[in-house]
C-alpha positions in Angstrom: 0.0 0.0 0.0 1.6 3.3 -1.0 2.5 5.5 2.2 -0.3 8.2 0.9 -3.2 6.1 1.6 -1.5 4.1 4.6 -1.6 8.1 6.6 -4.8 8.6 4.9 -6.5 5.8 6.5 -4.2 6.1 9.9 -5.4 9.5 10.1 -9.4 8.6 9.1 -8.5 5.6 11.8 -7.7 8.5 14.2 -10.2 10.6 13.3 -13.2 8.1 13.8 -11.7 7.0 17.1 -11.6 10.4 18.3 -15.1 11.1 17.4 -16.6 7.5 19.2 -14.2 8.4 22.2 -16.0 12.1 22.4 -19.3 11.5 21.4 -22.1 13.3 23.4 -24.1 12.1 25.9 -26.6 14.5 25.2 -26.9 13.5 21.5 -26.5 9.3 22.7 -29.5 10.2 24.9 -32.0 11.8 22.1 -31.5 9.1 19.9 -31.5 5.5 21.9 -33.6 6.6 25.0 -37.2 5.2 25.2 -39.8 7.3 25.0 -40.6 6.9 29.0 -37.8 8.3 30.2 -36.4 11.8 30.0 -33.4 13.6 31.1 -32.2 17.0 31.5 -28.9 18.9 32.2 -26.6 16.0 30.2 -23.5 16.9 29.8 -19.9 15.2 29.4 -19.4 12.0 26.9 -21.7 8.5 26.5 -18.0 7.1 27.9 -18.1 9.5 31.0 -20.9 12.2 32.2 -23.8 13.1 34.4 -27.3 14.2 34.1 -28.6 16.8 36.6 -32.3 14.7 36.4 -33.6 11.3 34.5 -37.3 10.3 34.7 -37.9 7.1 34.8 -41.4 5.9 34.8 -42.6 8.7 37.2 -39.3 8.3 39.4 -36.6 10.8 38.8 -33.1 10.3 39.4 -30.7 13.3 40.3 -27.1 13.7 39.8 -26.0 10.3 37.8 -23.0 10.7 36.8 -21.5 7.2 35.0 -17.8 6.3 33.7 -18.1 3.3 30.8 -15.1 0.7 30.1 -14.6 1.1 26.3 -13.0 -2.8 26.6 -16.2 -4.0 27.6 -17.4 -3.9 24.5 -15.0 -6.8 23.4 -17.4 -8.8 25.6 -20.6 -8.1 24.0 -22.1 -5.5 27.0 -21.8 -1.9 27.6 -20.7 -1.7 31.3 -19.1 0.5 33.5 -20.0 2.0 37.1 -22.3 4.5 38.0 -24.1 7.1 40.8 -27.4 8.5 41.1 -29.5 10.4 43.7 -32.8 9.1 44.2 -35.7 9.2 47.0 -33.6 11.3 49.6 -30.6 8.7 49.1 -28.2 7.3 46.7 -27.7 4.2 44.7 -24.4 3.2 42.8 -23.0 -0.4 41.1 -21.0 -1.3 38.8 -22.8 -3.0 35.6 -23.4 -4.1 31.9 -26.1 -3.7 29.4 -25.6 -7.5 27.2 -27.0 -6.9 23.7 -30.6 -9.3 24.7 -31.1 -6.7 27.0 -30.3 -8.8 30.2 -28.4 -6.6 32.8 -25.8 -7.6 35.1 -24.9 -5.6 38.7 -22.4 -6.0 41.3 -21.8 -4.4 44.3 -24.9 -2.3 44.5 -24.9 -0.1 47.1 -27.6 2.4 48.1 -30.1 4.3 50.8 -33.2 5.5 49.9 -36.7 7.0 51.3 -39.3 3.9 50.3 -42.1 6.5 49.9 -41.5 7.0 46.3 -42.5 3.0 45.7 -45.9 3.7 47.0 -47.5 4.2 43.4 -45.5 1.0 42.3 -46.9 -1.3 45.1 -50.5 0.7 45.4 -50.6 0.9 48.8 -50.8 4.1 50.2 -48.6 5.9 53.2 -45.7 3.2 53.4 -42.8 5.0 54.7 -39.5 4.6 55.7 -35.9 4.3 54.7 -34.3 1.5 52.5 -30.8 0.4 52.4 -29.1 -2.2 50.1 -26.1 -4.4 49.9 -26.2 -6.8 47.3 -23.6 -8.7 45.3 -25.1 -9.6 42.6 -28.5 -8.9 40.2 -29.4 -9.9 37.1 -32.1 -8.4 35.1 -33.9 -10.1 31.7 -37.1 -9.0 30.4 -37.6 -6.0 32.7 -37.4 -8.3 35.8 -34.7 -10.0 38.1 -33.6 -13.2 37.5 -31.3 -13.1 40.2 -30.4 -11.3 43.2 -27.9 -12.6 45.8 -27.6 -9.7 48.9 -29.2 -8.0 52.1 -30.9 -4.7 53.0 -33.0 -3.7 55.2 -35.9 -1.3 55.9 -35.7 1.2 58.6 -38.1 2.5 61.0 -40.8 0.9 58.7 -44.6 2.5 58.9 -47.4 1.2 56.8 -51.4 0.6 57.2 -51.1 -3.0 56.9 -54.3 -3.3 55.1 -53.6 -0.7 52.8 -56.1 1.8 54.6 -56.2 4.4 57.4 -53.4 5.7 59.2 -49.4 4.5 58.8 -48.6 2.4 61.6 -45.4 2.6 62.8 -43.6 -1.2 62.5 -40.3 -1.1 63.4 -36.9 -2.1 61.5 -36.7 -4.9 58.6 -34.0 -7.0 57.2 -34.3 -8.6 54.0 -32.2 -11.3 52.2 -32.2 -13.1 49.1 -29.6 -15.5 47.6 -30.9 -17.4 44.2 -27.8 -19.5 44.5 -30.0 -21.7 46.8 -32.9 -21.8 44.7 -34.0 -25.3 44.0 -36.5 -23.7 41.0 -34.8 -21.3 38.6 -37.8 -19.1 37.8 -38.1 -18.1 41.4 -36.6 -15.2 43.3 -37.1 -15.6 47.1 -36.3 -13.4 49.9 -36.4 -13.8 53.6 -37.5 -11.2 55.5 -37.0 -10.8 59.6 -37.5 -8.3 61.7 -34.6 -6.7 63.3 -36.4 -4.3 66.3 -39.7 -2.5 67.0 -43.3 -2.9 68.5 -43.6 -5.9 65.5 -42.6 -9.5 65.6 -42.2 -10.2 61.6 -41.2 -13.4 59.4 -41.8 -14.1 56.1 -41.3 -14.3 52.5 -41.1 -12.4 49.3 -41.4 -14.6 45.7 -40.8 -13.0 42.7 -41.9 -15.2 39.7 -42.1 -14.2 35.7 -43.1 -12.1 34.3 -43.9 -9.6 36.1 -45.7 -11.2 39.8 -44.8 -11.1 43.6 -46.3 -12.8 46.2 -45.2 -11.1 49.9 -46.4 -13.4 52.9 -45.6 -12.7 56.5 -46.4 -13.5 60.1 -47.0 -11.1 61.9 -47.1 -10.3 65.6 -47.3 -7.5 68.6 -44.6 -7.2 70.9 -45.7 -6.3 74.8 -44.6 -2.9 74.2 -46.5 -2.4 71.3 -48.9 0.5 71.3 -53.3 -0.4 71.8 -53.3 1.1 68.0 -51.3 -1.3 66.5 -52.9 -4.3 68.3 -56.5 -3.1 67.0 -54.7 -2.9 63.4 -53.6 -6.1 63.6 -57.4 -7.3 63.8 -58.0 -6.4 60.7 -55.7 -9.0 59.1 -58.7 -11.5 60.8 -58.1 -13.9 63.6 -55.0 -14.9 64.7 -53.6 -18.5 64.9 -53.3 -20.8 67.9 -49.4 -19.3 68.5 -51.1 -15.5 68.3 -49.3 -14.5 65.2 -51.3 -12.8 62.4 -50.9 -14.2 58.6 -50.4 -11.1 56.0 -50.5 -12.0 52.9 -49.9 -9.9 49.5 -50.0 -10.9 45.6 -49.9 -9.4 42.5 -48.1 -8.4 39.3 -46.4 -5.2 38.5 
């Protein structure tokens, strides 16, 4: 090849390197993003940036900033770590987009105000404050396949049966690990309470596509206040051990 054309396409090499290296986040954003979600204030490149806001579904997002591995690509996923603000808290992980669609996270970490899930779940004035630790999560088809971690919920209030006033419960911890899982379609978590005026066991199942089934036992501690005892009549009569069944299904 004659040296002319060897610079010519070093230097169109270049050029197109420079130009994938620097593209905007902003323009990557108006032309792959679906329609349900919106962002404002992008700035920086698709390989590293932030948004000042990204609405997601009615949930908004503040301050993600992200930093992408170019040599992830060589592996079929676009993948990097990333930060956001969200619900008085933050989240971060490192992860990978596959091209199926099926996302991969490790080392989430994050603290959030629950309240914001209240539309998701459709039960009105659950409050309190979320925290996360897992390892692992997999996501394919809009839905996690697998989650291997802990969390918990902190100073927990909800109505119980999705009516009248928030009753305070107490503290929450949460774990799931689907390495255990003796069917593959099924997500499980075990919850226990970790304090408060509520004795609480159970489980959460998540199953495809899109359903959860939540089912707890639930009972009153002595110190528990009179209103939370009445509450608890509402969930109907309780077994021969005193403890309260609540039970919760449905599909998002």
């Amino acid at each position: 090849m004659p040296s002319s054309k060897r610079l010519l396409l070093i230097g169109l090499s270049c050029l197109i390197l420079f130009l994938v290296l620097r593209f905007p986040a902003s323009t990557a954003f108006a032309w792959f993003a679906p329609a349900n979600v919106n962002g404002f204030g992008i700035s920086g490149t698709i390989w590293g940036g932030e948004a000042r806001l990204i609405s997601v579904a009615g949930l908004q997002l503040r301050n993600t900033e992200w930093q992408v591995a170019p040599w992830r690509l060589l592996t079929g996923q676009l993948g990097g770590r990333f930060r956001s603000r969200w619900g008085g808290g933050f989240i971060e992980a490192n992860g990978g987009i596959r091209l199926s669609g099926t996302i991969s996270l490790t080392e989430v970490r994050g603290s959030f105000d629950i309240a914001p899930l209240n539309s998701v779940f459709g039960i009105p004035n659950i409050g309190g404050i979320a925290t996360v630790d897992l390892s692992e999560v997999v996501i394919r088809e809009n839905w996690p396949q697998r989650l291997v971690g802990r969390g918990e919920l902190r100073s927990l209030s909800s109505p119980l049966m999705g009516s009248g006033a928030a009753q305070f419960i107490g503290d929450i911890g949460f774990q799931f690990n689907t390495n255990t899982e003796t069917d593959r379609d099924t997500v499980t978590g075990q919850l226990q309470d970790t304090g408060g005026p509520l004795q609480l066991n159970g489980t959460l199942k998540l199953t495809p596509p899109h359903n959860y089934d939540l089912k707890t036992r639930l009972r009153a501690r002595q110190e528990a206040p009179e209103s939370l005892r009445r509450n608890l009549q509402f969930l109907g009569a309780p077994e021969a051990d005193g403890t309260h069944v609540f039970q919760l299904a449905g599909s998002l």
